[in-house]
N, CA, C and O atoms as a GROMACS GRO file, in nm:
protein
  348
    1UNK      N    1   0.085  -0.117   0.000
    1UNK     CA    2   0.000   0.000   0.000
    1UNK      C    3   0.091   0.124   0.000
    1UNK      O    4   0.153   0.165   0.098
    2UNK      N    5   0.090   0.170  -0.105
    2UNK     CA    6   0.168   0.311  -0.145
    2UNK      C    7   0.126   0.452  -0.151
    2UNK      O    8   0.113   0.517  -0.255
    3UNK      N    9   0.105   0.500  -0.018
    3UNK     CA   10   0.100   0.718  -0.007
    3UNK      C   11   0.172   0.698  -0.096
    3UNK      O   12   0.253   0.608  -0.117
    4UNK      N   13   0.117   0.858  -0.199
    4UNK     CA   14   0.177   0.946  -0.293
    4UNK      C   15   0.114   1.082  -0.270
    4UNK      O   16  -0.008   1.088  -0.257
    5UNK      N   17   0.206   1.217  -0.264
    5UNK     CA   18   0.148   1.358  -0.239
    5UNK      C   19   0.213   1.419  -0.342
    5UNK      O   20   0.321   1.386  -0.391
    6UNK      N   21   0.142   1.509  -0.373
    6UNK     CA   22   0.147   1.584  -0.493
    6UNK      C   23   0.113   1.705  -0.487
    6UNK      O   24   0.007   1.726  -0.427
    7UNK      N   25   0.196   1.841  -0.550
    7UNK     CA   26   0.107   1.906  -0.560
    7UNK      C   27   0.100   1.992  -0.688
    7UNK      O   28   0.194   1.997  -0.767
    8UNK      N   29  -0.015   2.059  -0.703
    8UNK     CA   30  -0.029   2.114  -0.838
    8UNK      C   31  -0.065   2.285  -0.814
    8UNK      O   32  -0.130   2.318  -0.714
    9UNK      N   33  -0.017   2.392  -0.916
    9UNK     CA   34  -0.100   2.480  -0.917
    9UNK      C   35  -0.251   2.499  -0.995
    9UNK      O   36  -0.248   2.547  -1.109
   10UNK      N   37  -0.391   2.461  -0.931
   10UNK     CA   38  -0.499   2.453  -0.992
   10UNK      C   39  -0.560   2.569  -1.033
   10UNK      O   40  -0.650   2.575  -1.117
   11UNK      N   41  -0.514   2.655  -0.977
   11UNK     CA   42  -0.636   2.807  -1.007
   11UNK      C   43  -0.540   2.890  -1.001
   11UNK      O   44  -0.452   2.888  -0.915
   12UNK      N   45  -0.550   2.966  -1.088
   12UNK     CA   46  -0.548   3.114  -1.108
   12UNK      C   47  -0.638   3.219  -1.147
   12UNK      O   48  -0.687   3.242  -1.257
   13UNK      N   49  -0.651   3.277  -1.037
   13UNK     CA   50  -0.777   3.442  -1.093
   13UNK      C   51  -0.742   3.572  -1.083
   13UNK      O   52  -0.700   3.628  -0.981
   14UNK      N   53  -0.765   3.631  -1.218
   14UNK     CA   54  -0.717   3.754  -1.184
   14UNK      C   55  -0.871   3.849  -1.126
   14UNK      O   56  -0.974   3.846  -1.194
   15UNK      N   57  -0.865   3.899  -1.042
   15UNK     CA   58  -0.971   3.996  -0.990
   15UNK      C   59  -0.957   4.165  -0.969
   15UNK      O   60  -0.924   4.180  -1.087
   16UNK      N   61  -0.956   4.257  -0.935
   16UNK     CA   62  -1.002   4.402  -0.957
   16UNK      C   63  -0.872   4.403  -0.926
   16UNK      O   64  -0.811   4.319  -0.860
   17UNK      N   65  -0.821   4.529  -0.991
   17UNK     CA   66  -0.675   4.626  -0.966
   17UNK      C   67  -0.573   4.479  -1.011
   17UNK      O   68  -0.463   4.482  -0.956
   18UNK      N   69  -0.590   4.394  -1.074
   18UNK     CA   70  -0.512   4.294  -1.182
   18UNK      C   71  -0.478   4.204  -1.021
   18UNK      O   72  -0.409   4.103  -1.032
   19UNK      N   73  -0.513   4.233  -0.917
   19UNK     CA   74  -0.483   4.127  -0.785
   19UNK      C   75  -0.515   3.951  -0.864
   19UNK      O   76  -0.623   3.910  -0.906
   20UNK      N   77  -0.346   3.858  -0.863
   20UNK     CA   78  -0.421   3.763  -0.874
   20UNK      C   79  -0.434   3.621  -0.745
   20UNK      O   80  -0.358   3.576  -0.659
   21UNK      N   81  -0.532   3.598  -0.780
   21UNK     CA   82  -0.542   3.486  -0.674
   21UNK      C   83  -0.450   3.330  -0.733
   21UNK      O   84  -0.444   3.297  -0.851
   22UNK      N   85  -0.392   3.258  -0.626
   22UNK     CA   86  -0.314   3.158  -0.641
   22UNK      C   87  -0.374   3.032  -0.580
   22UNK      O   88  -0.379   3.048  -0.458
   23UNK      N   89  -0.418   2.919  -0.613
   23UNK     CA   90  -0.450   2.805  -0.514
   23UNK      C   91  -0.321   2.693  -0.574
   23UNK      O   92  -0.273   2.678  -0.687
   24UNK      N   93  -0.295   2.629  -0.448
   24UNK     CA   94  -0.207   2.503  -0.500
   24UNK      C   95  -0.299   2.406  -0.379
   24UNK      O   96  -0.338   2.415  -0.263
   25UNK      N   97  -0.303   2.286  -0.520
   25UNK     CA   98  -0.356   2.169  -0.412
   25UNK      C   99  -0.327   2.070  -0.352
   25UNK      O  100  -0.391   1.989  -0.418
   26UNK      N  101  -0.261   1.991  -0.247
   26UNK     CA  102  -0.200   1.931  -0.209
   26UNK      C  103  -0.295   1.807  -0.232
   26UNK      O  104  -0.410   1.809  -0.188
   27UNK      N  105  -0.241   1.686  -0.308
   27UNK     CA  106  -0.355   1.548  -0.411
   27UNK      C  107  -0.241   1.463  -0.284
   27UNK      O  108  -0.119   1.480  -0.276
   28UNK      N  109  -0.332   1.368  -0.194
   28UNK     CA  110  -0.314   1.238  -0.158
   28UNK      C  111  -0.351   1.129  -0.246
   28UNK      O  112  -0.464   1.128  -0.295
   29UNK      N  113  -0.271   1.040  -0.272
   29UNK     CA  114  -0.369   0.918  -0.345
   29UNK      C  115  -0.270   0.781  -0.289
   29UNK      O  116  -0.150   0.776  -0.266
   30UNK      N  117  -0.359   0.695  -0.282
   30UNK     CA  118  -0.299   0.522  -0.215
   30UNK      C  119  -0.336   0.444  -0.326
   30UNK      O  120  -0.453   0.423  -0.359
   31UNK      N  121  -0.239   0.403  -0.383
   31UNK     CA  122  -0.208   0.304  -0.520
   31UNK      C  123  -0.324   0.366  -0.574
   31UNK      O  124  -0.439   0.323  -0.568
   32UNK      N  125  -0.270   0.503  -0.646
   32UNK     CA  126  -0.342   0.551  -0.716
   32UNK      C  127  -0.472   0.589  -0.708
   32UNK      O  128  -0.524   0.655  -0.798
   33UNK      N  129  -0.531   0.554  -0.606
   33UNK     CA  130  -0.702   0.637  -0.548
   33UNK      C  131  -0.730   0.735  -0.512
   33UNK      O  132  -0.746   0.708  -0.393
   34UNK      N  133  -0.749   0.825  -0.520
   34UNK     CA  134  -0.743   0.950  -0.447
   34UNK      C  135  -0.774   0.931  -0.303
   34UNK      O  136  -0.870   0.858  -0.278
   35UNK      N  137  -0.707   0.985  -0.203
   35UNK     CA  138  -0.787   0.977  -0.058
   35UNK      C  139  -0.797   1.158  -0.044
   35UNK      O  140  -0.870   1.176  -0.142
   36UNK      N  141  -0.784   1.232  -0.016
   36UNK     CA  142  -0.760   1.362   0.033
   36UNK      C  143  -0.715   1.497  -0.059
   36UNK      O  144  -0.637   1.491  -0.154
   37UNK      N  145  -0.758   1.578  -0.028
   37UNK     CA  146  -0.691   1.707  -0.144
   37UNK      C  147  -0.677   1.887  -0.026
   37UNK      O  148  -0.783   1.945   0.000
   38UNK      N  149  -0.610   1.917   0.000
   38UNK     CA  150  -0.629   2.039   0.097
   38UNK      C  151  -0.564   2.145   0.033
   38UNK      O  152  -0.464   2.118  -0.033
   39UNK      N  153  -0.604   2.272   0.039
   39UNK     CA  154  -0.522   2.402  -0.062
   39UNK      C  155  -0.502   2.485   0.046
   39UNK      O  156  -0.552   2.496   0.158
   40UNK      N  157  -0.381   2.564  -0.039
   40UNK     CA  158  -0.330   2.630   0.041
   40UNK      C  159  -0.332   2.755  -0.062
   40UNK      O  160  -0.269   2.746  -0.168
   41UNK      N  161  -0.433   2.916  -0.017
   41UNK     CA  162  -0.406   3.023  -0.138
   41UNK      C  163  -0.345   3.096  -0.077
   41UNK      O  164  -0.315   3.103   0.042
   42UNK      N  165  -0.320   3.166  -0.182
   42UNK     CA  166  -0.257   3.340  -0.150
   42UNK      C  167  -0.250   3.430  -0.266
   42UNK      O  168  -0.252   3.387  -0.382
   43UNK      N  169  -0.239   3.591  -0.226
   43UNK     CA  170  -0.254   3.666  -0.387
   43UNK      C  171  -0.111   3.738  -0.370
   43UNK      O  172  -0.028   3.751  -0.280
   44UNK      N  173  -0.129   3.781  -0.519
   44UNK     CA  174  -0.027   3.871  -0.566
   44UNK      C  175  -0.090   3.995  -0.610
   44UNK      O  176  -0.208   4.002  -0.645
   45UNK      N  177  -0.010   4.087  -0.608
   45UNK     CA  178  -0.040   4.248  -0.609
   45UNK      C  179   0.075   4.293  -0.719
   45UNK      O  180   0.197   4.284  -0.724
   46UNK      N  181  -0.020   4.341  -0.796
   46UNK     CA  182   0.104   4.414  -0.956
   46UNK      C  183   0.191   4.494  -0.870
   46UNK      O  184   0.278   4.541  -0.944
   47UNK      N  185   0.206   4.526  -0.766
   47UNK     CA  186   0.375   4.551  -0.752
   47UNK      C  187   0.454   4.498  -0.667
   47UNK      O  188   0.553   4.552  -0.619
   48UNK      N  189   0.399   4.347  -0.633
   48UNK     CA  190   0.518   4.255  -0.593
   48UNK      C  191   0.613   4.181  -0.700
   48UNK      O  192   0.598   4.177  -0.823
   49UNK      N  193   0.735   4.113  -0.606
   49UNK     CA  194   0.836   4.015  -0.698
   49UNK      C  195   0.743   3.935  -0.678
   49UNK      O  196   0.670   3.927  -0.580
   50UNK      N  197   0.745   3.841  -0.821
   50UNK     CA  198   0.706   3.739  -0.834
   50UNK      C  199   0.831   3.621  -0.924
   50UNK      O  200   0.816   3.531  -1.007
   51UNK      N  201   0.948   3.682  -0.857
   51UNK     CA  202   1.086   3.574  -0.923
   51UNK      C  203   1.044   3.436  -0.828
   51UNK      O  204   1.093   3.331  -0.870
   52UNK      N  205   0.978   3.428  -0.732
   52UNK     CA  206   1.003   3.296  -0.658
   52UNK      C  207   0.868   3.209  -0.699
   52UNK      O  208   0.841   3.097  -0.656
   53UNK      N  209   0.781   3.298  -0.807
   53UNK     CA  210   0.647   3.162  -0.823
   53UNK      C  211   0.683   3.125  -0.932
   53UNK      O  212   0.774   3.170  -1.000
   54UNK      N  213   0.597   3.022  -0.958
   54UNK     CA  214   0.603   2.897  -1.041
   54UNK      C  215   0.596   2.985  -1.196
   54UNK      O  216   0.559   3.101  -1.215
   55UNK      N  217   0.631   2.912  -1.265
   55UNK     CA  218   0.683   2.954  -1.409
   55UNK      C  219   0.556   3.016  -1.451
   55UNK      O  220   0.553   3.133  -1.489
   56UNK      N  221   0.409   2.910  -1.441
   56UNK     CA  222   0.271   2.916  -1.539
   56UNK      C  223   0.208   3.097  -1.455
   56UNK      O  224   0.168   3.193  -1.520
   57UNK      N  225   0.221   3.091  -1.292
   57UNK     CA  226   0.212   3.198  -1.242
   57UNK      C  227   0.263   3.323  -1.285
   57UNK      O  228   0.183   3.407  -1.326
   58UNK      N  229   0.379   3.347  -1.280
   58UNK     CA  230   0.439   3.462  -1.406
   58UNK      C  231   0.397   3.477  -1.464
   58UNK      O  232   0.314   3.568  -1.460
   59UNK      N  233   0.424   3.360  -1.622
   59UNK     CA  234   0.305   3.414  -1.693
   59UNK      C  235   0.212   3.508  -1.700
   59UNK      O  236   0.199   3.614  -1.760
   60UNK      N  237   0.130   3.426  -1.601
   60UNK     CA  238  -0.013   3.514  -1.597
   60UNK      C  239   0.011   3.645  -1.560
   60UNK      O  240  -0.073   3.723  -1.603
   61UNK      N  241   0.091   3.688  -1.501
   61UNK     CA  242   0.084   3.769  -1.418
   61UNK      C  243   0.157   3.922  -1.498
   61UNK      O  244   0.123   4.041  -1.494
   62UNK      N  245   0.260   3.853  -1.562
   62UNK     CA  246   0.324   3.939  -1.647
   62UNK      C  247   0.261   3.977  -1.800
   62UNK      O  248   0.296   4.067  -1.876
   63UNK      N  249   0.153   3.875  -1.818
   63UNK     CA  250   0.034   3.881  -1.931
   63UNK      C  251  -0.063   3.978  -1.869
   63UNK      O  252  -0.116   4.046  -1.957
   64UNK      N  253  -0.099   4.004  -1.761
   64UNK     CA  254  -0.219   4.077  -1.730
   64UNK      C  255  -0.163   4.215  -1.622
   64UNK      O  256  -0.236   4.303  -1.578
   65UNK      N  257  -0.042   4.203  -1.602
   65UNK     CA  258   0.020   4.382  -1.523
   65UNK      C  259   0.068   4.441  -1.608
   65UNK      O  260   0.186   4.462  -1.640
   66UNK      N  261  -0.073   4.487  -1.670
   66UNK     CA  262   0.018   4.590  -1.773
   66UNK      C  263   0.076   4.712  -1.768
   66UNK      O  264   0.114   4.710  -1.651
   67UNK      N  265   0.114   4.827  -1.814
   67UNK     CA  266   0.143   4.938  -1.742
   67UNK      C  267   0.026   4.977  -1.656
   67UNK      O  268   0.004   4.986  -1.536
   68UNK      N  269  -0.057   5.000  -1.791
   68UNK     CA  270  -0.190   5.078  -1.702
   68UNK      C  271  -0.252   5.012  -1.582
   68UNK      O  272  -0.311   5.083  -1.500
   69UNK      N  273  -0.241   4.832  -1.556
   69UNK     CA  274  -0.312   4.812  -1.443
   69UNK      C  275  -0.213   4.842  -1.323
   69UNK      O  276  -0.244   4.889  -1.214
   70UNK      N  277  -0.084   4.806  -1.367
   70UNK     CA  278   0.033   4.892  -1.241
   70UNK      C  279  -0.033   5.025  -1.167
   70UNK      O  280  -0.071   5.049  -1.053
   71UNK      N  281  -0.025   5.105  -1.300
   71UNK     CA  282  -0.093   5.277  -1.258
   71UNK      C  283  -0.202   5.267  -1.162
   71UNK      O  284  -0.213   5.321  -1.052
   72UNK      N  285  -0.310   5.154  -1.249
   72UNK     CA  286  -0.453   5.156  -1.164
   72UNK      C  287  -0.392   5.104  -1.007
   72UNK      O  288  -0.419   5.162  -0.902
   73UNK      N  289  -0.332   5.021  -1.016
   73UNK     CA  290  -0.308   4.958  -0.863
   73UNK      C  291  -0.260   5.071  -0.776
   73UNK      O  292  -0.294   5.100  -0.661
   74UNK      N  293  -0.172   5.130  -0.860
   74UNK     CA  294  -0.105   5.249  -0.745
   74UNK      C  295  -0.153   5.351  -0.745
   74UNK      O  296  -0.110   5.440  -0.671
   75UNK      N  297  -0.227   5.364  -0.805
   75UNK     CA  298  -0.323   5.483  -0.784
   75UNK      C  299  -0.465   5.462  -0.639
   75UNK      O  300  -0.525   5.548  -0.575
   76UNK      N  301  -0.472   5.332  -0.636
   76UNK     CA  302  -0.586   5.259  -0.576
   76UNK      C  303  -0.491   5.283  -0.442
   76UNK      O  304  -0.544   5.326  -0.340
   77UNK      N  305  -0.347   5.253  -0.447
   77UNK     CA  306  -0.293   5.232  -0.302
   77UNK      C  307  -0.307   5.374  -0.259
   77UNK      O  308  -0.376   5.406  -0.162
   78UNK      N  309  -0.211   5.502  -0.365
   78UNK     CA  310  -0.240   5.583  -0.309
   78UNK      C  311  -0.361   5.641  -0.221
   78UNK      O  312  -0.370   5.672  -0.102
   79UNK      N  313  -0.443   5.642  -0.321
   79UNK     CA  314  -0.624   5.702  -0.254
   79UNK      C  315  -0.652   5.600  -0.109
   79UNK      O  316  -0.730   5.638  -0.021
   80UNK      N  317  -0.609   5.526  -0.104
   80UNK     CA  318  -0.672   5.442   0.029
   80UNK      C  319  -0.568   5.499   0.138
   80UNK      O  320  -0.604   5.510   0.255
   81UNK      N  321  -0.430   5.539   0.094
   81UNK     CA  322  -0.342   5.586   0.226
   81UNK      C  323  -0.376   5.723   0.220
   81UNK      O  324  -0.336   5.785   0.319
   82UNK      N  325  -0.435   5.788   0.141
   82UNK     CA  326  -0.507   5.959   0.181
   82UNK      C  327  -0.610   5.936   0.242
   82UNK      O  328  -0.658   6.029   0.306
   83UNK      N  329  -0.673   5.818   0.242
   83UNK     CA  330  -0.780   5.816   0.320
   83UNK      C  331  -0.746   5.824   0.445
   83UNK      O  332  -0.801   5.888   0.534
   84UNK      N  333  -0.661   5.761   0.450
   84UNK     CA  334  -0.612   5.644   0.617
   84UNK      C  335  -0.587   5.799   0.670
   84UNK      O  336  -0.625   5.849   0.776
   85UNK      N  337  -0.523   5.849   0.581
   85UNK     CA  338  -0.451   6.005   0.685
   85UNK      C  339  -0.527   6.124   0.719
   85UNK      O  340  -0.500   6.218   0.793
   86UNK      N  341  -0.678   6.083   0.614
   86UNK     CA  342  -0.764   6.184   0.637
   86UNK      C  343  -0.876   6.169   0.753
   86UNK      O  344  -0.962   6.248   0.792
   87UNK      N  345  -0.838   6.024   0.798
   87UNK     CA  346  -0.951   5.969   0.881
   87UNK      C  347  -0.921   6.039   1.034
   87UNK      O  348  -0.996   6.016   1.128
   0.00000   0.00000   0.00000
């Protein structure tokens, strides 16, 4: 009887201000059956490094931060820290 763990990147979404979402799923299977699957997400923000994710992640990421959604993002950060200071 043979555990095997695996994991894959299953999802990627890009959502408002080009933020994308990341799931990786951690696949149990015993001689090949599946028993178990648990994820672990997290996002990225057009002005983080993204040298340490997975190749298909880039990609995406460098396909959809374009200048202008950069601008939009930092424009979005700005206005929310004038808020913070106006509060």
């Amino acid at each position: 009887m043979a555990l095997t763990e695996r994991t894959e990147i299953d999802r990627i979404e890009i959502v408002d201000l080009g933020i994308i979402q990341v799931r990786r799923a951690t696949i149990i299977e015993r001689d090949g059956e599946f028993v178990s699957r648990t994820f672990h997400r997290w996002c990225l923000t057009p002005d983080q490094d993204i040298s340490n994710q997975e190749q298909k992640v880039q990609d995406i990421a460098n396909a959809a931060w374009t200048p202008e959604v950069r601008q939009a993002y930092e424009t979005f950060k700005a206005e929310q820290a004038a808020k913070k200071l106006g509060a």
